[in-house]
C-alpha positions as CSV (number, residue, x, y, z in Angstrom):
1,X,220.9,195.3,214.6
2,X,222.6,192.8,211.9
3,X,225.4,192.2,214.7
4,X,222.9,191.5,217.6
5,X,221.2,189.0,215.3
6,X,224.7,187.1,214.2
7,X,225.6,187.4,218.4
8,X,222.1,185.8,219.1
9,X,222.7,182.8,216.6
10,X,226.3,182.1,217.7
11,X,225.3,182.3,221.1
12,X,222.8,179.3,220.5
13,X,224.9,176.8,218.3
14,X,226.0,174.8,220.6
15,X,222.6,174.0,221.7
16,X,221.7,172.8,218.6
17,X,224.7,170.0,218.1
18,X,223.8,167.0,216.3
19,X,224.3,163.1,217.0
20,X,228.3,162.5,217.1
21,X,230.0,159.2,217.8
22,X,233.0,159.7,219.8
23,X,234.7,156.4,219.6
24,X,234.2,152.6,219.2
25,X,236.5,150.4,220.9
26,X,236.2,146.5,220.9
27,X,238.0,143.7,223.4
28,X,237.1,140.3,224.9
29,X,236.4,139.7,228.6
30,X,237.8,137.1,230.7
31,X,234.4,134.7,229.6
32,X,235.3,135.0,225.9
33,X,232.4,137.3,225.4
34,X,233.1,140.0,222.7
35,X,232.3,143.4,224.4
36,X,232.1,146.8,222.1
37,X,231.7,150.5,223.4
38,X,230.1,153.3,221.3
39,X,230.9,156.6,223.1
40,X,228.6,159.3,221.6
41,X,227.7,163.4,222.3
42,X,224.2,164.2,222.0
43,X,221.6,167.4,221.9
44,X,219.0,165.6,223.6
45,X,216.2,163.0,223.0
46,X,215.8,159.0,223.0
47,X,218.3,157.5,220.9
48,X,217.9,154.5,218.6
49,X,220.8,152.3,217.9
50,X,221.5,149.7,215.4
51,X,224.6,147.0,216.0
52,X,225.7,145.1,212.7
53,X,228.5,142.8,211.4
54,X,230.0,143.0,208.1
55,X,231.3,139.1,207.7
56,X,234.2,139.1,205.4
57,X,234.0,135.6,204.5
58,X,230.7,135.9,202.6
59,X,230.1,139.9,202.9
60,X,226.9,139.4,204.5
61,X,225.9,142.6,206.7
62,X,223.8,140.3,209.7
63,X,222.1,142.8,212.1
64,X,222.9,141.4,215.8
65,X,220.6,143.8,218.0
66,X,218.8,146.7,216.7
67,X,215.8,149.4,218.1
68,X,215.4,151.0,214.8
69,X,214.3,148.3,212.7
70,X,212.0,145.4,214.4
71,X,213.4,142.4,216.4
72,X,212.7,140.1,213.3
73,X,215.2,141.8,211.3
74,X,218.3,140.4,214.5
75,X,219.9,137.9,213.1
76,X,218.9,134.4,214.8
77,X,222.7,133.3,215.3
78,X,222.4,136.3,217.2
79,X,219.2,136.8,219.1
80,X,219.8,135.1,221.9
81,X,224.1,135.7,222.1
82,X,223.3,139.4,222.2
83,X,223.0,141.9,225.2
84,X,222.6,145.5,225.1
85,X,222.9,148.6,227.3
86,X,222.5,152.2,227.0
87,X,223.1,154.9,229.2
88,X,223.4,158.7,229.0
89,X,226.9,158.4,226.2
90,X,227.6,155.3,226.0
91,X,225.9,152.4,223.6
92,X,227.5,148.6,224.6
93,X,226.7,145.8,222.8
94,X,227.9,142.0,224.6
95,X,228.3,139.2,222.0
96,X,228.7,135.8,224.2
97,X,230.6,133.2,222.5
98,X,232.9,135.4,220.2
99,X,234.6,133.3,218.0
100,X,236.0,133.5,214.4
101,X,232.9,132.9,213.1
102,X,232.0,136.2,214.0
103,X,235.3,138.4,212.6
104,X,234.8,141.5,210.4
105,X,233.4,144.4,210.7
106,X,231.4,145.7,213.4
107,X,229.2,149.0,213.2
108,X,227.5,151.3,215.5
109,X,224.7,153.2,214.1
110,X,222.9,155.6,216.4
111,X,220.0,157.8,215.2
112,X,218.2,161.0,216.9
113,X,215.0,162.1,215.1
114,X,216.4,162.7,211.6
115,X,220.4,163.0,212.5
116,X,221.9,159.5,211.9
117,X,225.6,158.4,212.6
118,X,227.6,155.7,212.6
119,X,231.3,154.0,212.9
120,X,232.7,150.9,212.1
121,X,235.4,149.0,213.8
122,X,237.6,145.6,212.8
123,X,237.2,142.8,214.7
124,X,239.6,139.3,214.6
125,X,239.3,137.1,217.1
126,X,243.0,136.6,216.9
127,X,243.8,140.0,217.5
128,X,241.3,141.4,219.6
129,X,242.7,142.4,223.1
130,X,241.3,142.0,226.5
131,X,239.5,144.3,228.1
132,X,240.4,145.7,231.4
133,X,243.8,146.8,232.9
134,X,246.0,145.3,230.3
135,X,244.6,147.4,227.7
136,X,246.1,150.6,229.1
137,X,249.8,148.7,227.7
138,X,248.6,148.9,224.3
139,X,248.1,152.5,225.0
140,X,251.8,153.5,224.8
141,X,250.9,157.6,224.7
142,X,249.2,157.8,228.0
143,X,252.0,154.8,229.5
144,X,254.6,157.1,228.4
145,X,253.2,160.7,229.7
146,X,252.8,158.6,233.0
147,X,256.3,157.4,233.2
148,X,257.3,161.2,232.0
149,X,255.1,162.2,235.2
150,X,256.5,160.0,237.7
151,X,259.5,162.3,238.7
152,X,257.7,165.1,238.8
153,X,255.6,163.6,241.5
154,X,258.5,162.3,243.6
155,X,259.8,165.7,243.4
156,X,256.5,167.4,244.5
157,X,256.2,164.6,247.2
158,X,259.5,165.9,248.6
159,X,258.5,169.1,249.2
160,X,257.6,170.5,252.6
161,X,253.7,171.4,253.2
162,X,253.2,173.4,255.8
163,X,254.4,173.3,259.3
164,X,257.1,170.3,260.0
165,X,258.1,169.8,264.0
Protein backbone atom coordinates (compact mmCIF):
# COMPACT_ATOMS: atom_id res chain seq x y z
CA UNK A 1 0.00 0.00 0.00
CA UNK A 2 3.10 2.27 1.14
CA UNK A 3 4.54 1.79 -2.59
CA UNK A 4 1.23 2.80 -4.29
CA UNK A 5 1.19 5.89 -2.22
CA UNK A 6 5.08 6.94 -2.94
CA UNK A 7 4.07 5.84 -6.99
CA UNK A 8 1.02 8.27 -6.63
CA UNK A 9 3.09 11.30 -5.29
CA UNK A 10 6.04 10.83 -7.78
CA UNK A 11 3.60 10.50 -10.41
CA UNK A 12 2.18 14.13 -9.61
CA UNK A 13 5.48 16.27 -8.97
CA UNK A 14 5.90 17.50 -11.92
CA UNK A 15 2.60 19.09 -11.76
CA UNK A 16 3.27 20.84 -8.91
CA UNK A 17 6.66 22.76 -10.24
CA UNK A 18 7.24 26.13 -8.90
CA UNK A 19 8.18 29.66 -10.69
CA UNK A 20 11.74 29.12 -12.36
CA UNK A 21 13.63 31.78 -14.38
CA UNK A 22 15.36 30.23 -17.19
CA UNK A 23 17.54 32.96 -18.37
CA UNK A 24 18.00 36.74 -18.70
CA UNK A 25 19.76 38.04 -21.63
CA UNK A 26 20.23 41.90 -22.34
CA UNK A 27 21.29 43.77 -25.90
CA UNK A 28 20.51 47.06 -27.65
CA UNK A 29 18.44 47.32 -30.82
CA UNK A 30 19.28 49.24 -33.77
CA UNK A 31 17.24 52.56 -32.09
CA UNK A 32 19.53 52.44 -29.02
CA UNK A 33 16.74 51.14 -26.96
CA UNK A 34 17.94 48.68 -24.16
CA UNK A 35 15.88 45.40 -24.65
CA UNK A 36 16.01 42.49 -21.81
CA UNK A 37 14.40 38.92 -21.99
CA UNK A 38 13.33 36.94 -18.81
CA UNK A 39 12.65 33.37 -20.03
CA UNK A 40 10.74 31.55 -17.26
CA UNK A 41 8.88 27.81 -16.64
CA UNK A 42 5.72 27.95 -14.80
CA UNK A 43 2.82 25.65 -13.03
CA UNK A 44 0.22 27.87 -13.94
CA UNK A 45 -1.55 31.18 -12.96
CA UNK A 46 -1.09 35.02 -13.65
CA UNK A 47 2.28 36.05 -13.08
CA UNK A 48 3.43 39.36 -11.54
CA UNK A 49 6.72 40.82 -12.49
CA UNK A 50 8.90 43.42 -11.12
CA UNK A 51 11.87 45.04 -13.39
CA UNK A 52 14.65 47.05 -11.26
CA UNK A 53 18.16 48.57 -11.65
CA UNK A 54 20.81 48.39 -9.29
CA UNK A 55 22.84 51.85 -10.26
CA UNK A 56 26.44 51.37 -9.29
CA UNK A 57 27.33 54.83 -9.23
CA UNK A 58 25.12 55.69 -6.09
CA UNK A 59 23.72 51.95 -5.33
CA UNK A 60 20.30 53.17 -5.61
CA UNK A 61 17.82 50.09 -6.55
CA UNK A 62 15.21 52.42 -8.88
CA UNK A 63 12.15 50.24 -9.81
CA UNK A 64 11.59 50.86 -13.79
CA UNK A 65 8.19 48.95 -14.40
CA UNK A 66 6.54 46.85 -11.88
CA UNK A 67 2.81 44.89 -11.45
CA UNK A 68 3.55 43.86 -7.98
CA UNK A 69 3.93 46.97 -6.23
CA UNK A 70 1.75 50.14 -7.48
CA UNK A 71 2.72 52.38 -10.48
CA UNK A 72 3.88 55.19 -7.94
CA UNK A 73 6.62 53.10 -6.80
CA UNK A 74 8.21 53.22 -11.11
CA UNK A 75 10.79 55.41 -11.00
CA UNK A 76 9.87 58.82 -12.94
CA UNK A 77 13.17 58.73 -15.07
CA UNK A 78 11.55 55.73 -15.97
CA UNK A 79 7.78 55.87 -16.38
CA UNK A 80 7.45 56.97 -19.49
CA UNK A 81 11.07 55.24 -21.13
CA UNK A 82 9.63 51.92 -20.13
CA UNK A 83 7.62 49.27 -22.23
CA UNK A 84 6.59 45.92 -21.14
CA UNK A 85 5.30 42.58 -22.51
CA UNK A 86 4.42 39.26 -21.36
CA UNK A 87 3.47 36.25 -22.94
CA UNK A 88 3.11 32.56 -22.02
CA UNK A 89 7.45 32.30 -20.86
CA UNK A 90 8.77 35.10 -21.66
CA UNK A 91 8.80 38.64 -19.51
CA UNK A 92 10.50 41.67 -21.87
CA UNK A 93 11.19 44.84 -20.61
CA UNK A 94 12.22 47.92 -23.48
CA UNK A 95 14.21 50.82 -21.94
CA UNK A 96 14.23 53.72 -24.79
CA UNK A 97 17.09 55.91 -24.60
CA UNK A 98 19.76 53.46 -22.90
CA UNK A 99 22.52 55.23 -22.04
CA UNK A 100 25.29 55.13 -19.24
CA UNK A 101 23.22 56.72 -17.12
CA UNK A 102 21.40 53.63 -16.82
CA UNK A 103 24.54 50.89 -16.31
CA UNK A 104 24.40 48.26 -13.46
CA UNK A 105 22.49 45.86 -12.53
CA UNK A 106 19.33 44.82 -13.96
CA UNK A 107 16.76 42.29 -12.22
CA UNK A 108 13.88 40.22 -13.05
CA UNK A 109 11.64 39.34 -10.40
CA UNK A 110 8.62 37.19 -11.23
CA UNK A 111 6.17 36.04 -8.51
CA UNK A 112 3.25 33.28 -8.69
CA UNK A 113 0.88 33.32 -5.57
CA UNK A 114 3.57 32.77 -2.86
CA UNK A 115 6.57 31.29 -5.13
CA UNK A 116 8.89 34.37 -5.91
CA UNK A 117 12.03 34.34 -8.22
CA UNK A 118 14.34 36.42 -9.54
CA UNK A 119 17.82 36.94 -11.62
CA UNK A 120 20.03 39.65 -12.08
CA UNK A 121 22.04 40.56 -15.13
CA UNK A 122 25.06 43.36 -15.85
CA UNK A 123 24.47 45.84 -17.98
CA UNK A 124 27.28 48.60 -19.51
CA UNK A 125 26.37 50.49 -22.20
CA UNK A 126 29.85 50.02 -23.56
CA UNK A 127 29.69 46.50 -23.62
CA UNK A 128 26.26 45.48 -24.27
CA UNK A 129 25.79 43.75 -27.66
CA UNK A 130 23.27 44.16 -30.28
CA UNK A 131 20.53 42.21 -30.49
CA UNK A 132 19.63 40.26 -33.50
CA UNK A 133 21.77 38.12 -35.97
CA UNK A 134 25.15 39.20 -34.76
CA UNK A 135 24.60 37.91 -31.45
CA UNK A 136 24.72 34.26 -32.59
CA UNK A 137 28.96 35.26 -33.11
CA UNK A 138 29.25 35.83 -29.55
CA UNK A 139 27.83 32.43 -29.24
CA UNK A 140 31.00 30.57 -30.22
CA UNK A 141 29.51 26.84 -28.94
CA UNK A 142 26.56 26.76 -31.20
CA UNK A 143 28.92 28.68 -34.27
CA UNK A 144 31.34 25.94 -33.77
CA UNK A 145 28.82 22.71 -33.52
CA UNK A 146 27.48 24.42 -36.87
CA UNK A 147 30.68 24.56 -38.66
CA UNK A 148 31.35 20.85 -37.09
CA UNK A 149 27.89 20.03 -38.87
CA UNK A 150 28.47 21.49 -42.16
CA UNK A 151 30.32 18.38 -43.67
CA UNK A 152 28.12 16.13 -42.48
CA UNK A 153 25.33 17.78 -44.44
CA UNK A 154 27.26 17.99 -47.71
CA UNK A 155 27.85 14.48 -47.28
CA UNK A 156 24.16 13.60 -46.59
CA UNK A 157 23.32 16.03 -49.60
CA UNK A 158 25.39 13.70 -51.77
CA UNK A 159 23.58 10.84 -51.24
CA UNK A 160 21.12 9.35 -53.59
CA UNK A 161 17.30 9.45 -52.49
CA UNK A 162 15.35 7.30 -54.15
CA UNK A 163 14.94 6.69 -57.76
CA UNK A 164 17.62 8.72 -60.15
CA UNK A 165 16.92 8.46 -64.22
Amino acid sequence: MNHLLILSVLAALPLVEGLEITYLTACTTNTSDLSLKCQYKKASGAIDYEWSLLREKDMKTLVIATTIQGMDKVDPKYRNRAKTSMTDNMATLIVTGFGTADNGNYTCHLRLNADNVNKTIPVMHATIPRCGASGLLLNIPLMLSLLLLLPVLQTLGDLACGNEN
